[in-house]
Kinemage of the C-alpha trace (Angstrom):
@kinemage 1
@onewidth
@group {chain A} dominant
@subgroup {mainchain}
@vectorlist {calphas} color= white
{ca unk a 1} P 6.000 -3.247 15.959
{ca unk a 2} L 5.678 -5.313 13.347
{ca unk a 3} L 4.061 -8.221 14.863
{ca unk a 4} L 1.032 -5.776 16.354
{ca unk a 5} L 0.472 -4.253 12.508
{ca unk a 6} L -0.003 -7.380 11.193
{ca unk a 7} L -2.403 -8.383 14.393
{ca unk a 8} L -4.070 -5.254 13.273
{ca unk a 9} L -4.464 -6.435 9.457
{ca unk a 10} L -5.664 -9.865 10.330
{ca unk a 11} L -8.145 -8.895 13.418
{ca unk a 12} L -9.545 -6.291 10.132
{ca unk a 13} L -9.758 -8.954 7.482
{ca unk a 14} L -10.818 -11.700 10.111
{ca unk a 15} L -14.135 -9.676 10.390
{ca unk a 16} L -14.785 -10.228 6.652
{ca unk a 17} L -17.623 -12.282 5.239
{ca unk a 18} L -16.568 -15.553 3.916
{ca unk a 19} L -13.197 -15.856 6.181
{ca unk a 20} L -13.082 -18.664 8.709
{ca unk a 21} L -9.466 -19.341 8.621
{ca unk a 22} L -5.535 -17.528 8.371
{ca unk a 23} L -5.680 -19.176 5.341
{ca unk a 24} L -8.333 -17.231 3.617
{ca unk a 25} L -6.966 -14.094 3.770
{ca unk a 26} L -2.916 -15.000 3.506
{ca unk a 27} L -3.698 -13.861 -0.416
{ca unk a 28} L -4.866 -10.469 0.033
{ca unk a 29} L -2.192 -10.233 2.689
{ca unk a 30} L 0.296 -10.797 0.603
{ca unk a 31} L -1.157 -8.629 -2.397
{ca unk a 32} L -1.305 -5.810 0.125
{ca unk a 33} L 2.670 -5.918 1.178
{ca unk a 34} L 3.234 -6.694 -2.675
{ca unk a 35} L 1.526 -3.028 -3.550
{ca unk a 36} L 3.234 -1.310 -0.912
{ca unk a 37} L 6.563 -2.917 -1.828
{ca unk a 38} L 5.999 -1.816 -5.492
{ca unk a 39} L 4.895 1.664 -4.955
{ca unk a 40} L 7.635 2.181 -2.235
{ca unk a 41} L 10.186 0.446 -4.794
{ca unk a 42} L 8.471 3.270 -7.826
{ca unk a 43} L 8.684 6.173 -5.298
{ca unk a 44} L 12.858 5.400 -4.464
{ca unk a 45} L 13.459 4.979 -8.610
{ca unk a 46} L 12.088 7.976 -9.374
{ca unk a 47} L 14.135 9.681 -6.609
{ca unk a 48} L 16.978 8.504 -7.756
{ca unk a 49} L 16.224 9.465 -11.164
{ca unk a 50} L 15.198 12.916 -10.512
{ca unk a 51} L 18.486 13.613 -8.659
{ca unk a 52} L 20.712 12.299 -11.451
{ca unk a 53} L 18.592 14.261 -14.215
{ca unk a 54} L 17.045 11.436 -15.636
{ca unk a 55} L 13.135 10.826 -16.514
{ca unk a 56} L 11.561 7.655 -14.994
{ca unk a 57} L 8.614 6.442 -16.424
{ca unk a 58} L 6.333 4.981 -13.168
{ca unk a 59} L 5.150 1.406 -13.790
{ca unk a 60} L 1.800 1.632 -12.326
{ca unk a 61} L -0.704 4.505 -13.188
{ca unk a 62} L -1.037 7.359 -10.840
{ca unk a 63} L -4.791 6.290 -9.698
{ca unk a 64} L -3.658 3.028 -8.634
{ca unk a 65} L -0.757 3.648 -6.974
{ca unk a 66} L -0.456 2.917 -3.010
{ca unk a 67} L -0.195 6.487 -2.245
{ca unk a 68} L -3.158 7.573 -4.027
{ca unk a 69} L -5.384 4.828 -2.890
{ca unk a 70} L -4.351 3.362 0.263
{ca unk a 71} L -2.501 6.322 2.070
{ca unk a 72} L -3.394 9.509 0.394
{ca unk a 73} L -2.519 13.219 1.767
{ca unk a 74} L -3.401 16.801 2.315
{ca unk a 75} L -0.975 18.841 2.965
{ca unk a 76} L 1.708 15.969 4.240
{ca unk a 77} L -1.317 14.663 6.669
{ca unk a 78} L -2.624 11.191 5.701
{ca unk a 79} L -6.862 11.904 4.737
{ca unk a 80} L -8.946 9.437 6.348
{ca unk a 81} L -11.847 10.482 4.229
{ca unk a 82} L -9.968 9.544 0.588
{ca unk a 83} L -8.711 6.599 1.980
{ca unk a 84} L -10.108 3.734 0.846
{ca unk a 85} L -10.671 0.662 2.675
């Protein structure tokens, strides 16, 4: 599963001016999994802060947080149209 998604990521960013190598886009690989990590990490804290009664303070901004950028909803459903890409 994990191998195709990251087929899927480098056959996308492959296609990208400028790349010629595996090399060129390990960066904004790793940035990507980074943010995802981060905003996955954010979304488990404040969880775990709601159930206890406590107030969590997010790190990153709501505008530039995974969910709102990379994978946002309507109504549960991921929207293709807001994503960006």
């Amino acid at each position: 599963m994990f191998e195709q998604t990251f087929k899927n990521i480098d056959d996308v960013l492959w296609k990208e001016a400028g790349c010629t190598t595996e090399l060129d886009y390990t960066e904004q690989t790793s940035w990507m999994l980074f943010l995802k990590y981060l905003d996955d990490l954010e979304h488990e804290r404040a969880m775990e802060a709601e159930l206890l009664g406590k107030p969590y303070t997010h790190i990153i901004n709501p505008e530039h947080r995974w969910s709102r950028w990379a994978a946002p909803k309507i109504n549960g459903k991921f929207d293709h149209d807001a994503a960006l890409t």
